[in-house]
BAMIFI-159983 format. One record per residue (C-alpha): residue in three letters; x negated, y, z negated; residue number from 1. Coordinates in nm, 2 decimals. Example, Ala and Ser with C-alpha at 12.3 -4.5 7.8 and 13.67 -1.06 7.14 Angstrom:
<rs>
(ALA, (-1.23, -0.45, -0.78), 1),
(SER, (-1.37, -0.11, -0.71), 2),
</rs>
This chain:
<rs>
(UNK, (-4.24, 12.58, -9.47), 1),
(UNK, (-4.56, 12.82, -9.43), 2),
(UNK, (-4.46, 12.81, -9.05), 3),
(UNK, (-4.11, 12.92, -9.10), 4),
(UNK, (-4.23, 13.20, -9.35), 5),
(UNK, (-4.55, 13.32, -9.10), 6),
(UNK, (-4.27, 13.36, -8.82), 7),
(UNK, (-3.99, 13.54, -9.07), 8),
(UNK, (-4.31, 13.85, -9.12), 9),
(UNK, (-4.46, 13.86, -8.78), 10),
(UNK, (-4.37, 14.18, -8.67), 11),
(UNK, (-4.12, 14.22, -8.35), 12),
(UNK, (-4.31, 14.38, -8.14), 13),
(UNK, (-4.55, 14.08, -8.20), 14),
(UNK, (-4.24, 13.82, -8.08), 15),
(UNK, (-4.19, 14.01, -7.81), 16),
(UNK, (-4.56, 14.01, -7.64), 17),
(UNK, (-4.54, 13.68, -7.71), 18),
(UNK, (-4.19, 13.60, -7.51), 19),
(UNK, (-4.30, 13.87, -7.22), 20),
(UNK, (-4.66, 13.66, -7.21), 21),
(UNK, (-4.49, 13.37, -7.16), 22),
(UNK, (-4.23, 13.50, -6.91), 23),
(UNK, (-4.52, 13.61, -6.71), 24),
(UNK, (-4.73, 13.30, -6.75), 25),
(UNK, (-4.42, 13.11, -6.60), 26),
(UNK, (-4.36, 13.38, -6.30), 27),
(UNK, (-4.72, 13.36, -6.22), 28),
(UNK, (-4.72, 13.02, -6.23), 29),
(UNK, (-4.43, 12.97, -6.00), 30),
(UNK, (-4.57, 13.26, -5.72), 31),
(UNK, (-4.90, 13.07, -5.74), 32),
(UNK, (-4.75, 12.71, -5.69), 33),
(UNK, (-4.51, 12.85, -5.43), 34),
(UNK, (-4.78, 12.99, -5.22), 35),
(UNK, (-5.02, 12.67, -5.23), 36),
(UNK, (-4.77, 12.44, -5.17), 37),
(UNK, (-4.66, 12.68, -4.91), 38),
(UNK, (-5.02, 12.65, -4.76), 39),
(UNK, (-5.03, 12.31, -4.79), 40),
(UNK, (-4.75, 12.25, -4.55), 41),
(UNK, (-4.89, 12.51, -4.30), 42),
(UNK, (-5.24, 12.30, -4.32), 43),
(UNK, (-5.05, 11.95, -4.25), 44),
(UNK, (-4.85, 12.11, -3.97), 45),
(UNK, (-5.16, 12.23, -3.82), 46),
(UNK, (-5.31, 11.92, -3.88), 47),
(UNK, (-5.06, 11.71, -3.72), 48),
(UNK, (-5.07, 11.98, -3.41), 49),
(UNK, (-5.48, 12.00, -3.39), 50),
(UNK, (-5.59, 11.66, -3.51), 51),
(UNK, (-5.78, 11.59, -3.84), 52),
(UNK, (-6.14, 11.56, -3.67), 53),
(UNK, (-6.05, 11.90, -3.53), 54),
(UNK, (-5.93, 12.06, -3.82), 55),
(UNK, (-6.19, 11.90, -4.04), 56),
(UNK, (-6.49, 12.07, -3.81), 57),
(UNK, (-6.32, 12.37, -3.82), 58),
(UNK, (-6.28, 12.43, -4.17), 59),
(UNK, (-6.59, 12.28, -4.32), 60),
(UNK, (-6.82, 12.35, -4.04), 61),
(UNK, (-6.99, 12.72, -4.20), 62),
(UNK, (-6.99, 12.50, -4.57), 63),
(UNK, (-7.19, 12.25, -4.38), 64),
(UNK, (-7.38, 12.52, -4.20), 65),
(UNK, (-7.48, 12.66, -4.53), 66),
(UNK, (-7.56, 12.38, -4.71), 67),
(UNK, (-7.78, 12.30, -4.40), 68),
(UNK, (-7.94, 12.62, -4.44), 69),
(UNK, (-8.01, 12.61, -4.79), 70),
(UNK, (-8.16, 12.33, -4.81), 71),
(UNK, (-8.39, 12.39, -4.48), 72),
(UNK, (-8.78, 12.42, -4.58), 73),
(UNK, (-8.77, 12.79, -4.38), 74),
(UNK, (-8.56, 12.90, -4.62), 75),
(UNK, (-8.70, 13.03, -4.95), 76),
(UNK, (-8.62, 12.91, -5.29), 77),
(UNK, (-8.45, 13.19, -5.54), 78),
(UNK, (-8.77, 13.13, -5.77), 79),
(UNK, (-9.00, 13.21, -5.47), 80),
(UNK, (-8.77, 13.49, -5.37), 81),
(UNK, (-8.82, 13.62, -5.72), 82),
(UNK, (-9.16, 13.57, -5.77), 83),
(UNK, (-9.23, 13.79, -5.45), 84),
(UNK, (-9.04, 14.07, -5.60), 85),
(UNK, (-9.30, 14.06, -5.90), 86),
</rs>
C-alpha cells in the first residue's frame, strides 16, 4: 500500500523522466546490439574469407606487440619513470 500511495504523489513530470529514461535505455540498447551483432557477422565473413590464423595475427598482433614491449627489460617501469621526474 506505501507503493501505490508513493506512485499516486510523485509528481508528473517525475513519471515522465522516468518513461523517456527508459524509452531511451531500450533504443540505446537496441542501436548498440544492432551494431555488434552487425560486426560480429562482418568479422565471421571475413573470417571465413581470410582464415582464422590470418585474421587472428592481424587483429591481436599490436596487443601482442605491446604486451611484448611492456614487459621488455628496456623498457622502464611507470615507478622508475616517476622517480626520474622527482
Amino acid at each position: 500500500m506505501i507503493a501505490i500511495s508513493a506512485i499516486s504523489h510523485v509528481p508528473r513530470n517525475t513519471l515522465w523522466l522516468s518513461r523517456a529514461a527508459r524509452s531511451a535505455a531500450r533504443r540505446t540498447s537496441e542501436v548498440l546490439g544492432d551494431s555488434l551483432l552487425r560486426h560480429y557477422a562482418e568479422a565471421l565473413e571475413e573470417i571465413a574469407q581470410t582464415g582464422f590464423v590470418d585474421y587472428w595475427m592481424r587483429e591481436f598482433r599490436p596487443y601482442l606487440r605491446a604486451a611484448a614491449e611492456l614487459f621488455a627489460p628496456a623498457t622502464p617501469t611507470l615507478t622508475e619513470r616517476l622517480l626520474k621526474r622527482l
